[in-house]
N, CA, C and O of each residue as an XYZ file, in Angstrom:
632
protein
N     -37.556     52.737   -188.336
C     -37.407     53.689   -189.414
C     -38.684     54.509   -189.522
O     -39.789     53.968   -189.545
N     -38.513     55.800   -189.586
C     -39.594     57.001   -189.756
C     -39.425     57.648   -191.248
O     -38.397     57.595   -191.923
N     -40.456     58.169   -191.556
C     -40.628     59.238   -192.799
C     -41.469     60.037   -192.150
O     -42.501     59.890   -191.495
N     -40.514     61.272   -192.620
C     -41.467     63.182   -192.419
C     -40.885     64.074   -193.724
O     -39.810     64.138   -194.320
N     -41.981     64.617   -193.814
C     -42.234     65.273   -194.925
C     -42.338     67.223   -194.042
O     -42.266     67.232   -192.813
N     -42.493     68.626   -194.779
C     -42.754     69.380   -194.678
C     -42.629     70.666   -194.806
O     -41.416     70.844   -194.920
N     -43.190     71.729   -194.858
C     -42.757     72.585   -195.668
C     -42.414     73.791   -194.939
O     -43.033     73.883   -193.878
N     -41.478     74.906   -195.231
C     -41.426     76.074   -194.083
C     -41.128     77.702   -195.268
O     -40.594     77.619   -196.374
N     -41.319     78.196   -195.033
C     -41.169     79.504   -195.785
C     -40.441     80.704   -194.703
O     -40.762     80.765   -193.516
N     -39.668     81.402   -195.183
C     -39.180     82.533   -194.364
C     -38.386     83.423   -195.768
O     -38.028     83.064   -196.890
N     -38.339     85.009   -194.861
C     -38.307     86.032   -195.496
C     -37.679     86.353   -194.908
O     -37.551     85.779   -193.826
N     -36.527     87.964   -195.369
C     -36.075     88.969   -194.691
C     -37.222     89.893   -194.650
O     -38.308     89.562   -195.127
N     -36.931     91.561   -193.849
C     -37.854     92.591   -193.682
C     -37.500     93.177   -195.457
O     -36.548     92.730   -196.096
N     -38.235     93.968   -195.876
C     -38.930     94.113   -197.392
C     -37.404     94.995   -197.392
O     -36.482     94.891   -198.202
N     -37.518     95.947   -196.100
C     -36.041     97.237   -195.982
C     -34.353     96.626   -196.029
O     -33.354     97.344   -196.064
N     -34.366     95.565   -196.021
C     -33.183     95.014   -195.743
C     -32.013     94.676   -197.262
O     -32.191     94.205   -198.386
N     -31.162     95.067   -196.717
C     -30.293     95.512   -197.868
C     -29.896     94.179   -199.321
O     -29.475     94.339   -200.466
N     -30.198     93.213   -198.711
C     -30.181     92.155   -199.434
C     -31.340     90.901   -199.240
O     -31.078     89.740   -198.923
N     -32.659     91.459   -199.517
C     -33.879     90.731   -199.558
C     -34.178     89.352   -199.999
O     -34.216     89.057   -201.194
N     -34.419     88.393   -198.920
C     -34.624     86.998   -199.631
C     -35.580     86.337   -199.135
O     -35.923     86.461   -197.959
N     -36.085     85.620   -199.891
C     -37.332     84.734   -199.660
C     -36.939     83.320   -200.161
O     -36.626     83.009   -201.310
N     -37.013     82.579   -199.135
C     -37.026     81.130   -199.168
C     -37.877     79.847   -198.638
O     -37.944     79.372   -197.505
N     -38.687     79.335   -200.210
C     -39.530     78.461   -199.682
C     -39.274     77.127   -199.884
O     -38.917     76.761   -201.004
N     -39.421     76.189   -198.814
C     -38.281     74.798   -198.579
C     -39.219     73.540   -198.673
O     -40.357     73.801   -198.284
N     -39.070     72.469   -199.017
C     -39.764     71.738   -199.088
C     -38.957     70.292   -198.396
O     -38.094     69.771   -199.103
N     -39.266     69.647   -196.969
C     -38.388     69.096   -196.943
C     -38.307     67.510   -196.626
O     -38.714     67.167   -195.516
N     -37.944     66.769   -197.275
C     -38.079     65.078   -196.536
C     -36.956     64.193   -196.039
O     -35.847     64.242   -196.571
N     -37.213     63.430   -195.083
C     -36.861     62.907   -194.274
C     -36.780     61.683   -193.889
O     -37.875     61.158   -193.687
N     -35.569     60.826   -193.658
C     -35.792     59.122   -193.088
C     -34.773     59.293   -192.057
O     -33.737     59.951   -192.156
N     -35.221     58.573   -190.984
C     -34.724     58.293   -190.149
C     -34.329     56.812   -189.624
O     -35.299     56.061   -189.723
N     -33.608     56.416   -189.292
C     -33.101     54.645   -188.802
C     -32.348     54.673   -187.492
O     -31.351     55.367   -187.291
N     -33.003     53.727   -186.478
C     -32.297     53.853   -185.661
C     -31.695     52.297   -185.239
O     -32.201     51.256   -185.657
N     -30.967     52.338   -184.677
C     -30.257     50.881   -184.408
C     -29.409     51.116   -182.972
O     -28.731     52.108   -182.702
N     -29.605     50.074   -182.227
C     -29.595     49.929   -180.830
C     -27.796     49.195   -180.825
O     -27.284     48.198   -181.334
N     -27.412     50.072   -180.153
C     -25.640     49.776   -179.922
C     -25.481     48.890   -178.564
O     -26.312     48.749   -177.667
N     -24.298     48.386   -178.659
C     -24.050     47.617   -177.207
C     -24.158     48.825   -176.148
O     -24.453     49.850   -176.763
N     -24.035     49.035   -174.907
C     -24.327     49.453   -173.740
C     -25.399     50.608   -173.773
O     -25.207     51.739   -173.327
N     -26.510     50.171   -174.343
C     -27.651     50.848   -174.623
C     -27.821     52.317   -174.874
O     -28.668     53.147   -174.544
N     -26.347     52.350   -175.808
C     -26.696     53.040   -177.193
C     -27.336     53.442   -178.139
O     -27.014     52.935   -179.213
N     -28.347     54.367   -178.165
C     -28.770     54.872   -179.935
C     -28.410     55.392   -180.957
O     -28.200     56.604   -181.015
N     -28.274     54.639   -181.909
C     -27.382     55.692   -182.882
C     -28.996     55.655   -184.077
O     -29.797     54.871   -184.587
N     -28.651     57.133   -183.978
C     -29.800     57.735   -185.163
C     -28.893     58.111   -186.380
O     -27.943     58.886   -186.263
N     -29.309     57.410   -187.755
C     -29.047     57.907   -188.964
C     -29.995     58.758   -189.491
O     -30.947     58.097   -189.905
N     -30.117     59.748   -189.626
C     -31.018     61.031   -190.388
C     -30.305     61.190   -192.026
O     -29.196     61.266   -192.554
N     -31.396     61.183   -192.299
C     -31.122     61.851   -194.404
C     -32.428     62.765   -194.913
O     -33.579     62.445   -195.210
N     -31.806     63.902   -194.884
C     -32.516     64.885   -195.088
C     -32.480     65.569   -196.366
O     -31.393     65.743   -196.916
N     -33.425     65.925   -196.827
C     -33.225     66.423   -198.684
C     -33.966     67.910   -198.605
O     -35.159     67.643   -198.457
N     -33.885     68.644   -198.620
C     -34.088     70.645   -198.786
C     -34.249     70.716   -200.211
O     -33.237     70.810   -200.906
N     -35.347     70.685   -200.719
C     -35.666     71.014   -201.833
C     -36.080     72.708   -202.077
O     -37.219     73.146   -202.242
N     -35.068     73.327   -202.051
C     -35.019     74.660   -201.660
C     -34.966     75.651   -202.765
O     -34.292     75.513   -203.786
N     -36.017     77.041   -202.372
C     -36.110     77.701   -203.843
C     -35.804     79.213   -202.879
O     -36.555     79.883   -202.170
N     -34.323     79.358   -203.248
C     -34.254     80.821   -202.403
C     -34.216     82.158   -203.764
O     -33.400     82.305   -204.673
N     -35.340     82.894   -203.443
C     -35.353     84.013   -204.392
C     -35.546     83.245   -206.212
O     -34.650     83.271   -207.055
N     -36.648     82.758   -206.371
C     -36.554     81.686   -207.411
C     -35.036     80.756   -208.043
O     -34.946     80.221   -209.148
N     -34.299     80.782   -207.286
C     -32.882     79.547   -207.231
C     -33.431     78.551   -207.183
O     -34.624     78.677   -206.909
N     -33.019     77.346   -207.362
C     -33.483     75.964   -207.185
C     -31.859     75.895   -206.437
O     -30.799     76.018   -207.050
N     -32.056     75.619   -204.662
C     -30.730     75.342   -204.368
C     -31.001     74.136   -203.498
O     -31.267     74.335   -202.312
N     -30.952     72.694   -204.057
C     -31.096     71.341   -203.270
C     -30.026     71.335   -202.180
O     -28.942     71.853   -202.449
N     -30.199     70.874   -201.145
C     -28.996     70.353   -200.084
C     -29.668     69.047   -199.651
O     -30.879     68.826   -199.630
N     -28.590     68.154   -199.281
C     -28.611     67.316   -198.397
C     -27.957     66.772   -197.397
O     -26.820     66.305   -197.476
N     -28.754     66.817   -196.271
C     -27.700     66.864   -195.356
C     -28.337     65.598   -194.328
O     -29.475     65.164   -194.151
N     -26.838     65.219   -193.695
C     -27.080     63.796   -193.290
C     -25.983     63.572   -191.857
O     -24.757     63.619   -191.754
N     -27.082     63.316   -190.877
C     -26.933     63.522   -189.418
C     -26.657     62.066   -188.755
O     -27.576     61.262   -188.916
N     -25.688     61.677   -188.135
C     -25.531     61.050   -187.188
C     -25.391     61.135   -185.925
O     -24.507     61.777   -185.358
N     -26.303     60.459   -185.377
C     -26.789     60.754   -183.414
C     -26.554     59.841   -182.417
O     -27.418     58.994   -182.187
N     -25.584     59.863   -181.817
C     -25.486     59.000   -180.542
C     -25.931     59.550   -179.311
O     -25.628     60.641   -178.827
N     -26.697     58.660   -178.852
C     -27.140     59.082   -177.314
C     -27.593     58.129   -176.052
O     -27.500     56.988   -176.504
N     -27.937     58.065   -175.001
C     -28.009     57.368   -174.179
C     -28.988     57.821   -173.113
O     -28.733     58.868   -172.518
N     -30.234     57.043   -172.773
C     -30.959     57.269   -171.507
C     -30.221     56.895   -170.360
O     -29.909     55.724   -170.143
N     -29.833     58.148   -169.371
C     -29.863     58.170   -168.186
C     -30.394     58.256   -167.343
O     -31.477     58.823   -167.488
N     -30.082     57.838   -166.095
C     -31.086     58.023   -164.777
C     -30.653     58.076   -163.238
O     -30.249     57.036   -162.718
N     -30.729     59.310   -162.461
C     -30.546     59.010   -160.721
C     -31.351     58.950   -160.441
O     -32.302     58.891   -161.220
N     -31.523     58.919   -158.632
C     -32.841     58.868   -158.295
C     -33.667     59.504   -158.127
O     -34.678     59.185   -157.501
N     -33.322     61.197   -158.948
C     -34.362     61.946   -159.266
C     -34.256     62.859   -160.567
O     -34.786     63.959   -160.724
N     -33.530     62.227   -161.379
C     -33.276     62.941   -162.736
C     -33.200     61.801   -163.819
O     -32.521     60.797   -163.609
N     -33.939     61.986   -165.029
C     -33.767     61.369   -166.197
C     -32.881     62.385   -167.075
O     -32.710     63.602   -166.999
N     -32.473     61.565   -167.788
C     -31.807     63.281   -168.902
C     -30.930     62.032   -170.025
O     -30.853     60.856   -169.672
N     -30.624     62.282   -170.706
C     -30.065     61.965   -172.405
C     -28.995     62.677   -172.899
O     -29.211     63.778   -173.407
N     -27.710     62.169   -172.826
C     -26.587     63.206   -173.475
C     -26.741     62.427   -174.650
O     -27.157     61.287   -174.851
N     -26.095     63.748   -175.709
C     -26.249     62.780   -177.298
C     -25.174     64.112   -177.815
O     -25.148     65.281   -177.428
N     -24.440     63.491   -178.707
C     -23.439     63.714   -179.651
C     -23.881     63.473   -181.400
O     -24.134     62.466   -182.062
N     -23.843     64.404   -181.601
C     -23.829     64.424   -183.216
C     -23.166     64.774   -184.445
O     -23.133     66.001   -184.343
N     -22.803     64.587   -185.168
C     -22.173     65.122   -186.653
C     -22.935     65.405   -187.964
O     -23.737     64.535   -188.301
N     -22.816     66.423   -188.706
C     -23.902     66.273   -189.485
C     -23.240     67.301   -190.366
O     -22.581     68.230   -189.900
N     -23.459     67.083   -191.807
C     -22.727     67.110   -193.082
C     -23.973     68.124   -193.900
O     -25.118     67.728   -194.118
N     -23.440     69.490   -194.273
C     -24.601     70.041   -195.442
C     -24.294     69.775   -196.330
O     -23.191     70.305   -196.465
N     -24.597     69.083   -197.418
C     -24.062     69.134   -198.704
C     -24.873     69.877   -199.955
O     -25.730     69.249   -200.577
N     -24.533     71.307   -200.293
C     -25.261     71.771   -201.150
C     -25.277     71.146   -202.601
O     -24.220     71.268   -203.218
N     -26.372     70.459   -203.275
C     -26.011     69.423   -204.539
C     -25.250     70.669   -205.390
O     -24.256     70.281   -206.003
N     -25.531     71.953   -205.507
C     -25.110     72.535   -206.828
C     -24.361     74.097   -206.658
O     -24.095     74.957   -207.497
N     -24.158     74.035   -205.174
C     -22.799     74.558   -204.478
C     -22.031     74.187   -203.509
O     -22.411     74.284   -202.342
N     -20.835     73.706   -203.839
C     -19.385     72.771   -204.304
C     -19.252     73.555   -202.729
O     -19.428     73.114   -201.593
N     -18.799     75.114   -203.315
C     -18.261     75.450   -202.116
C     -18.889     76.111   -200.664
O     -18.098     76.678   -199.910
N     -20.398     76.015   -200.283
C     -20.650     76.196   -199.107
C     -21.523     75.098   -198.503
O     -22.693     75.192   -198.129
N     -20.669     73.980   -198.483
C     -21.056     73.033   -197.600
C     -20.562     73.189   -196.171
O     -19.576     73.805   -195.768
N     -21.339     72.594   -195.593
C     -21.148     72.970   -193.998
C     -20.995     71.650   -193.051
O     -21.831     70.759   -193.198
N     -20.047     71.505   -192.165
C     -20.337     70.572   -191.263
C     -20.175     70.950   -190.127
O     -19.589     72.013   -189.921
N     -20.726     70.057   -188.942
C     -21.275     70.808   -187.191
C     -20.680     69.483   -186.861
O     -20.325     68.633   -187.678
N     -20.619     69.418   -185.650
C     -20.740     68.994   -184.388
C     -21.420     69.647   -183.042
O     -21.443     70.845   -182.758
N     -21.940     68.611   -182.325
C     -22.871     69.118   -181.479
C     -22.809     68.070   -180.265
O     -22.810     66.854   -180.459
N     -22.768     68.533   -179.266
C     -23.154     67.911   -177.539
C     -24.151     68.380   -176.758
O     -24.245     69.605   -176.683
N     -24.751     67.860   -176.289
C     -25.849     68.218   -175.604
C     -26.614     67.128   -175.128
O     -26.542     65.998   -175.611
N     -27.484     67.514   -174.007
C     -28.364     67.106   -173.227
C     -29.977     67.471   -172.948
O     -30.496     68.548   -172.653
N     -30.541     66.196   -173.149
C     -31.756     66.525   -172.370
C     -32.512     65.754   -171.616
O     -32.648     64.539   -171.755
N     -33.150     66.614   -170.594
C     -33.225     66.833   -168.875
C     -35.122     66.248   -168.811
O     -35.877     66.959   -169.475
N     -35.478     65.592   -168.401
C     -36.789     65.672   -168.086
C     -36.852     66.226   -166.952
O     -36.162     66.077   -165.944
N     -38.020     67.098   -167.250
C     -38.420     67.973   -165.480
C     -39.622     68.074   -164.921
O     -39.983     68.653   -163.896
N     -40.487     67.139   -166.093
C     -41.781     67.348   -165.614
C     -42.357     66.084   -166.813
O     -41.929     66.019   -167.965
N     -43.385     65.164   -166.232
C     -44.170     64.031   -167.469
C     -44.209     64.572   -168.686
O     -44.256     63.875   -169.699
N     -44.197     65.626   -168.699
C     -44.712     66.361   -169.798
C     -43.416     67.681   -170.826
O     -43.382     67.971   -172.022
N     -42.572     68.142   -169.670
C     -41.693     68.848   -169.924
C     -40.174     68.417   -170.125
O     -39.556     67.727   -169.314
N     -39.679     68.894   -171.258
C     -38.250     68.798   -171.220
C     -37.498     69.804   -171.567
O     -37.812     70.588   -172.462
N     -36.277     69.885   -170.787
C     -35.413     70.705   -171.260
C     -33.830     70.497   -171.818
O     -33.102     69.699   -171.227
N     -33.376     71.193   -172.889
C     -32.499     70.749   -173.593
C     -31.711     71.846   -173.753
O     -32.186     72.961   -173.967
N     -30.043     71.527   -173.631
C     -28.690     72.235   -174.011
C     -27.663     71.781   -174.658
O     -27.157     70.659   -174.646
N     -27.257     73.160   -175.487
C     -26.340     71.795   -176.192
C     -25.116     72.793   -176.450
O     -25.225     73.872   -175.867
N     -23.766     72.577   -177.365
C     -22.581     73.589   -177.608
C     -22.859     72.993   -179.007
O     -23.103     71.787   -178.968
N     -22.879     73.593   -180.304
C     -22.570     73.420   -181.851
C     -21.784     74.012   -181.856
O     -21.630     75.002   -181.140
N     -20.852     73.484   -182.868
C     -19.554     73.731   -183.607
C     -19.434     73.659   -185.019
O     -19.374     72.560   -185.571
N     -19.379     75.124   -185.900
C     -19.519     74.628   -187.419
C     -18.683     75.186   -187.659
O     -18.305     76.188   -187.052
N     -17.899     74.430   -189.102
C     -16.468     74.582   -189.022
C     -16.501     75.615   -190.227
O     -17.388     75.579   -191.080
N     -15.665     76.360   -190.229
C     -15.504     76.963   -191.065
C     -15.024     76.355   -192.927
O     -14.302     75.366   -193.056
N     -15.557     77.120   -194.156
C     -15.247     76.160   -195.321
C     -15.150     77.522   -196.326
O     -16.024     78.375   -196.474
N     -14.133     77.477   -196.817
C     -13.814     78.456   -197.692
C     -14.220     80.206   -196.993
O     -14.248     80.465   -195.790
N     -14.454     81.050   -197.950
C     -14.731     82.429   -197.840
C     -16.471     82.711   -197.533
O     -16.986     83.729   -197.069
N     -17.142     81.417   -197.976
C     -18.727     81.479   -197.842
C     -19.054     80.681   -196.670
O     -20.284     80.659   -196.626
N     -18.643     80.111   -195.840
C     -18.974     79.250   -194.448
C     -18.216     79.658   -193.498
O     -17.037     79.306   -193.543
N     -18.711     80.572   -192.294
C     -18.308     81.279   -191.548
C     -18.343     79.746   -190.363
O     -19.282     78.951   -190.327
N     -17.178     79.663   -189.565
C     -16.663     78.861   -188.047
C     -18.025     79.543   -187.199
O     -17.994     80.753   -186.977
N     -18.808     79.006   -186.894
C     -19.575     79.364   -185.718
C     -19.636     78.360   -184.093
O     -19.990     77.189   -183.957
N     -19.327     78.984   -183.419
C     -20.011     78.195   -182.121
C     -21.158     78.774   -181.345
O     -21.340     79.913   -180.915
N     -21.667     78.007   -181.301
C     -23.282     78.254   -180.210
C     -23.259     77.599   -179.241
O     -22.466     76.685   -179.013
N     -24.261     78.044   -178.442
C     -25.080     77.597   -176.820
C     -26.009     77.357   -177.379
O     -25.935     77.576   -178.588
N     -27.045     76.923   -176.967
C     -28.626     76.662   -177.754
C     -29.377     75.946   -176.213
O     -28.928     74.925   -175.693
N     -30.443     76.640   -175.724
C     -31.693     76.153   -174.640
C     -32.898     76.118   -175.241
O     -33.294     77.028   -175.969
N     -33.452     75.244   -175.022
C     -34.546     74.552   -175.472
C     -35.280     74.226   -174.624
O     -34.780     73.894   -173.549
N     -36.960     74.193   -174.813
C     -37.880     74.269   -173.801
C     -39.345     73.496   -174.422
O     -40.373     74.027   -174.842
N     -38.986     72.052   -174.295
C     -40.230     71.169   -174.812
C     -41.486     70.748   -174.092
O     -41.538     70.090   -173.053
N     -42.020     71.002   -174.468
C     -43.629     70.718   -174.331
C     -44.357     69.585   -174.961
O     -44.503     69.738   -176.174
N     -44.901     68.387   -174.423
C     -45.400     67.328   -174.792
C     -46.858     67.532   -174.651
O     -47.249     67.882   -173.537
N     -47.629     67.389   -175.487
C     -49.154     67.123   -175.415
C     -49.557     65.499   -176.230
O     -49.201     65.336   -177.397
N     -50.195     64.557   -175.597
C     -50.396     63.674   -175.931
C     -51.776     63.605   -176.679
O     -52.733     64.040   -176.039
N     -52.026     63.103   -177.988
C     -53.297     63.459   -178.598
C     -54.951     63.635   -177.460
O     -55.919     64.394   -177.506
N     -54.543     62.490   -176.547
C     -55.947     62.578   -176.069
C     -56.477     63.576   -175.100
O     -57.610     63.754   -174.654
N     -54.606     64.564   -174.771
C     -55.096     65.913   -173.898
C     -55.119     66.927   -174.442
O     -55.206     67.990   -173.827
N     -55.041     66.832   -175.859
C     -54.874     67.369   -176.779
C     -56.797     67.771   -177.311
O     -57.301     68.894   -177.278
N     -57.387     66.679   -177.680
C     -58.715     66.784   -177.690
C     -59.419     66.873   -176.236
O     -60.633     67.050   -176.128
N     -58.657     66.752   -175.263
C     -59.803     67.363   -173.738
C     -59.495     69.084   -173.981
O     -60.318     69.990   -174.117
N     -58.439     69.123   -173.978
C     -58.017     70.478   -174.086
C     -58.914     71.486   -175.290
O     -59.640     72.423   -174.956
N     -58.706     71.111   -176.536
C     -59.509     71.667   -177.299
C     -60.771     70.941   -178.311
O     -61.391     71.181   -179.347
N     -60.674     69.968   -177.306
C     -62.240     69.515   -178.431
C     -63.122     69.838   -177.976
O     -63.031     70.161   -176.791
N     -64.453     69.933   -178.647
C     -65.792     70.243   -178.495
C     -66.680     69.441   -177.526
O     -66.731     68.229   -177.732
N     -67.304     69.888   -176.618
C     -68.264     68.527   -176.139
C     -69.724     68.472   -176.412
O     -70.658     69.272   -176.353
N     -69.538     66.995   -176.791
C     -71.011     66.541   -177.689
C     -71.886     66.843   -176.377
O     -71.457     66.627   -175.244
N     -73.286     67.418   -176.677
C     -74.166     67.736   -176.436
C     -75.183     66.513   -176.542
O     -75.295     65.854   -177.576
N     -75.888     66.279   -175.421
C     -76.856     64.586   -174.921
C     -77.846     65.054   -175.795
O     -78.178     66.213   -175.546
N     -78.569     64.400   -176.971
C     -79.654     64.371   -176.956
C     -81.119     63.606   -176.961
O     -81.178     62.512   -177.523
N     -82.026     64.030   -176.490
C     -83.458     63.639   -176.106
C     -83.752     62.690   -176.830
O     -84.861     62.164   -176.738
């Protein structure tokens, strides 16, 4: 089990016909539990303490993840399946739910790459049916190449 905390802010352009500013505040638990044929299933619970255009609009939304390490004899990679529920606490009607498939590919100690298809279903007149593609391009830095990379070097002295 993990806890993350954090915060993100975003805007429209100032010209845009319906201007919004939303600053999010957001926390997080995660649980994972190991299935028969070496299975992960990730439970996520996520809370959006969200202030769009001074609104107080809470959501919570809550993700379930199955996935599996694979391996040939020259590819690692991870398919994982998910479902995941928006629930706006104090709008009824634009809750949202997805589904999602996808994979990811190690291609390098350090590099991964990830694809996936989402599916969000459509919910009343305010939750538009969307499907996506989505590529993804991860980068691992491990703290200690992290400080070769940008730390300072102490200077010997006399």
């Amino acid at each position: 089990m993990w806890l993350r905390g954090g915060y993100y802010y975003s805007t429209t352009p100032q010209d845009s016909k319906n201007p919004q500013t939303e600053n999010t505040i957001v926390t997080e638990s995660n649980s994972r539990f190991h299935l028969p044929a070496d299975i992960l299933l990730t439970i996520k619970n996520r809370f959006d303490w969200r202030f769009l255009n001074d609104d107080f609009l809470p959501r919570y939304r809550n993700r379930f993840t199955f996935e599996k390490d694979m391996h040939t004899d020259y590819l690692y990679f991870t398919p994982y399946f998910y479902g995941e529920y928006f629930a706006n606490l104090n709008q009824t009607h634009s809750n949202r739910f997805r589904l999602c498939v996808g994979a990811e590919l190690k291609v390098a100690s350090h590099i991964n790459f990830e694809s996936y298809f989402l599916c969000q279903f459509r919910n009343d007149n305010n939750v538009d049916a969307v499907n996506a593609i989505g590529l993804v391009l991860k980068i691992y830095l491990h703290h200690q190449e992290l400080k070769g990379i940008f730390g300072k070097k102490k200077k010997k002295m006399k």
